[in-house]
C-alpha positions in Angstrom: 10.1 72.9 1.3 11.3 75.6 -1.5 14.1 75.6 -4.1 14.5 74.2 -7.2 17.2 72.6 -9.1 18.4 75.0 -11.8 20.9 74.3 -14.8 24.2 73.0 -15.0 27.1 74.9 -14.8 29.0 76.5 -17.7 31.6 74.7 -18.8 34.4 76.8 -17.4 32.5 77.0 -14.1 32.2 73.2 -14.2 35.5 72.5 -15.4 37.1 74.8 -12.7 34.9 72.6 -9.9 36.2 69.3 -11.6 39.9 70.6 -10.9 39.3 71.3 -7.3 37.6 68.0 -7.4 40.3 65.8 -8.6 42.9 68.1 -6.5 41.3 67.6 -3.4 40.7 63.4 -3.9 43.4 62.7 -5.7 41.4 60.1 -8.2 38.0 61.3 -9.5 35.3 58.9 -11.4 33.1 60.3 -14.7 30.2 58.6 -12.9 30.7 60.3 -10.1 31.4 63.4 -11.5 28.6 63.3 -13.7 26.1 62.5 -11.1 27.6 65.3 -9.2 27.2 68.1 -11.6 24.2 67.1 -13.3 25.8 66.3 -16.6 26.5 63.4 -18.8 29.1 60.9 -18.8 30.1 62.4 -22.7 30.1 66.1 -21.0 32.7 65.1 -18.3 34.8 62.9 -20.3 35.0 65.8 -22.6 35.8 68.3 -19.4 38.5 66.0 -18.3 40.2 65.8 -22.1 40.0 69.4 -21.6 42.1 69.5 -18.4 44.2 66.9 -19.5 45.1 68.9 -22.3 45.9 71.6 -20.3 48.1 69.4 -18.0 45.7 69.9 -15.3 45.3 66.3 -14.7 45.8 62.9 -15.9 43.6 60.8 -17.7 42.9 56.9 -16.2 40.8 54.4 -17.1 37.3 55.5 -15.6 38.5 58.6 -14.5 40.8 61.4 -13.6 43.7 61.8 -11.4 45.8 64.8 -10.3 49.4 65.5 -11.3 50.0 67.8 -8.0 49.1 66.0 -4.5 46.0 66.3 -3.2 44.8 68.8 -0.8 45.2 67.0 3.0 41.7 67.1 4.4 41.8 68.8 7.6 41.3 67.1 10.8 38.2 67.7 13.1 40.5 70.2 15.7 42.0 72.2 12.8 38.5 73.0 11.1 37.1 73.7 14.5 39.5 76.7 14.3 38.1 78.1 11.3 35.2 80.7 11.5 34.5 79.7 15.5 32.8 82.4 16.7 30.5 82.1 13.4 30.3 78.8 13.9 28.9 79.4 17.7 26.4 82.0 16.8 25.0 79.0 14.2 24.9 76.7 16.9 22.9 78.9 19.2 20.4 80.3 16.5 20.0 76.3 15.2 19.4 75.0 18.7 16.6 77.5 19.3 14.9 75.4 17.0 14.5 72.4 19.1 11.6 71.6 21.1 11.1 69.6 24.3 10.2 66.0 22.9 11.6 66.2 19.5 14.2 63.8 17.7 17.0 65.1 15.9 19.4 63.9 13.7 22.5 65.4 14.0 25.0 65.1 11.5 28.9 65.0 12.2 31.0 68.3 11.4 32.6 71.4 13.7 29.6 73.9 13.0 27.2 70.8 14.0 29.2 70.4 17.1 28.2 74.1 18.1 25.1 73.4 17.6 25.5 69.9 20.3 27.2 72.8 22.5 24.5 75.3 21.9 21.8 72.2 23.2 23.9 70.7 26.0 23.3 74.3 27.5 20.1 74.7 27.1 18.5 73.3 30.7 14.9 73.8 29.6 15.6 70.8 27.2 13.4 67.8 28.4 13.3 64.2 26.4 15.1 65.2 23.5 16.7 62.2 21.4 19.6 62.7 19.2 20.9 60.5 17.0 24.4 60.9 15.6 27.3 59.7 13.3 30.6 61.9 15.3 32.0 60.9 18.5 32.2 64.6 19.1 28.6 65.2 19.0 28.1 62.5 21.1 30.5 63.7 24.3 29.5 67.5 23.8 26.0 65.9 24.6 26.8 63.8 27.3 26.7 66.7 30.3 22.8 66.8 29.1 21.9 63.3 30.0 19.6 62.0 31.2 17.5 64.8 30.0 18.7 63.8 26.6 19.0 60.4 24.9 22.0 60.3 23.1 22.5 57.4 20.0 25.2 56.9 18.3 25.0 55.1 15.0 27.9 53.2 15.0 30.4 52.3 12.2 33.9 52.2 10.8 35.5 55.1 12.3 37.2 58.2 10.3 40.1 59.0 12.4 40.6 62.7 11.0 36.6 63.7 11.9 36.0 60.7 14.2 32.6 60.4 12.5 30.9 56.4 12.1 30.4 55.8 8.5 29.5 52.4 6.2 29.7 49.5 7.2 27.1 49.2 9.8 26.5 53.2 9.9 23.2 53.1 8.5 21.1 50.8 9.8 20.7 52.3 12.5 18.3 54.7 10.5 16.3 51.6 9.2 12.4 52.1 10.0 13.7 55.2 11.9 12.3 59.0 11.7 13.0 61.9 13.2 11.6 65.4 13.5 14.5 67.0 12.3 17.7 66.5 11.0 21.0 69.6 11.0 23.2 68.7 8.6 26.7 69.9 8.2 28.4 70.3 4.3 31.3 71.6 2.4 29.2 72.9 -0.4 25.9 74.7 -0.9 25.2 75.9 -4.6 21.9 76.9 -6.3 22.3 74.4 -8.7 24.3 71.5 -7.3 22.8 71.6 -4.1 24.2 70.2 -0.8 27.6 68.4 -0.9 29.7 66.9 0.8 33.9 66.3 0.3 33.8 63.0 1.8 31.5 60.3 -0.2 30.7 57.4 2.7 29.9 60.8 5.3 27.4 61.9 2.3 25.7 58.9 2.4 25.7 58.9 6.0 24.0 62.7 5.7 22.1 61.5 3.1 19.8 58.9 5.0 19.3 61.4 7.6 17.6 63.9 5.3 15.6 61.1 4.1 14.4 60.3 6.9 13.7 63.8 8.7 10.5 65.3 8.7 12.3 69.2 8.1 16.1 69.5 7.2 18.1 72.0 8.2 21.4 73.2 6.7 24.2 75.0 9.0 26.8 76.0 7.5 29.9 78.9 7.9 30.1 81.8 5.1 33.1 79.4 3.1 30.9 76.7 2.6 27.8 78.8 -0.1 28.5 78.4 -4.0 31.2 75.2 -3.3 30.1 72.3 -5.1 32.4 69.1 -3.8 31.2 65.3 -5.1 29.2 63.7 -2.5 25.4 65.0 -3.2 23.6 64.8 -0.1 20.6 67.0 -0.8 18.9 69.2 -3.2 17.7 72.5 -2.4 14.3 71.1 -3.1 15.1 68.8 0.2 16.4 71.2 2.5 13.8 73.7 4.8 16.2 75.9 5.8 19.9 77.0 5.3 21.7 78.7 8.7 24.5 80.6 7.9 26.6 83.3 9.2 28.1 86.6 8.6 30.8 85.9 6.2 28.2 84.5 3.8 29.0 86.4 0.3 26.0 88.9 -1.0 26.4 87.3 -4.0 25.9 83.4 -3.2 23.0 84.6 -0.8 21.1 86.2 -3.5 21.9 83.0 -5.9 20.4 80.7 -3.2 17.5 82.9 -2.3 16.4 83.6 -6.0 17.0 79.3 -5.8 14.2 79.1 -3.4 16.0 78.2 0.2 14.6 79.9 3.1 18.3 81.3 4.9 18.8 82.7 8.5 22.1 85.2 8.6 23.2 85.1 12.5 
């Protein structure tokens, strides 16, 4: 594994990612914003006072919330539509990388369902088990049974991703292991590492890393330098990032002088 985990943020940086934060949840914690960016509680409290100030946000007890509405997530279909023929060419390259007799974890998201595409199709798969959190995933696998074992973790259910999350979503993954574990995210960042918008999925991502023997990152051009609240790996954890060909110059360089092996498709 490479990468390392490099400073926090400038404060204008930071306090513009805190923003987007609290925008896009609605309600934001210090602890969990600390956590998130690396920083202490006194740092963010003092970020948040700032925004306040500026009538960015309002200040609650524990937190932060926003004074516009916050963003709507967007449901499974609607983010499917986004970047899809990037999105495909990540689920073939990532898909080359599974072997007959392997186990994979893979992770719920629309560029991890190309990637369940990308393997259905491949009929020189034999006795591959995947193990997943999304519905999706599941029934874009199903057409490669029983040459696959599918698993599905089970869980509450997230309507807008139709992804299992706590309760009950991760024991499955008690005295488990698997040989390899794709991951989807909404953020990958030098510093912050990879995140996730949603905090039960990140947990949900988060055991599967743990619990891989290599970790692999796909993710569209949109997702590199985001930083969102659920940290689900550093780049110290992660193998390899796949991404596409909107991926900025810039936040390639960043994550290569960070250390992360990346594949451009």
């Amino acid at each position: 594994m490479s990468g390392v985990e490099g400073a926090a943020p400038p404060a204008e940086v930071r306090r513009a990612r805190v923003l987007d934060l609290v925008v896009e949840r609605g309600f934001v914690r210090v602890g969990d914003l600390g956590s998130a960016f690396g920083v202490s509680d006194v740092t963010i409290r003092g970020d948040l006072d700032a925004l306040a100030a500026a009538g960015s946000v309002r200040r609650v007890h524990g937190g932060a919330v926003a004074t516009v509405a916050p963003l709507a997530e967007p449901s499974f279909e609607q983010a499917s539509d986004s970047f899809a023929a990037e999105k495909a060419a990540i689920g073939h390259h990532t898909a080359g990388l599974v072997s007959s007799g392997q186990s994979v974890f893979l992770d719920v998201g629309t560029t991890t369902n190309a990637v369940a595409i990308a393997l259905a199709a491949r009929d020189d798969l034999e006795d591959v088990v995947v193990m997943t959190n999304g519905l999706t995933i599941a029934l874009a696998l199903e057409s490669a049974i029983p040459r696959f074992t599918v698993i599905v973790t089970g869980g509450a259910l997230r309507p807008l991703q139709h992804s299992l999350v706590n309760p009950m979503a991760l024991r499955l993954f008690d005295g488990l292991h698997a040989d390899l574990a794709v991951i989807g995210c909404n953020g990958v960042h030098p510093d912050a590492g990879v995140t996730n918008v949603n905090l039960p999925e990140a947990e949900v991502k988060r055991a599967m890393v743990e619990r891989a023997g290599r970790t692999v990152v796909v993710a569209d051009g949109s997702k590199l330098g985001n930083v969102h609240l659920g940290r689900i790996a550093t780049l110290a954890e992660v193998d390899a990032l796949v991404t596409g060909a909107s991926a900025p110059a810039a936040a390639l360089a960043e994550l290569d002088t960070a250390g992360l092996p990346i594949t451009r498709v």
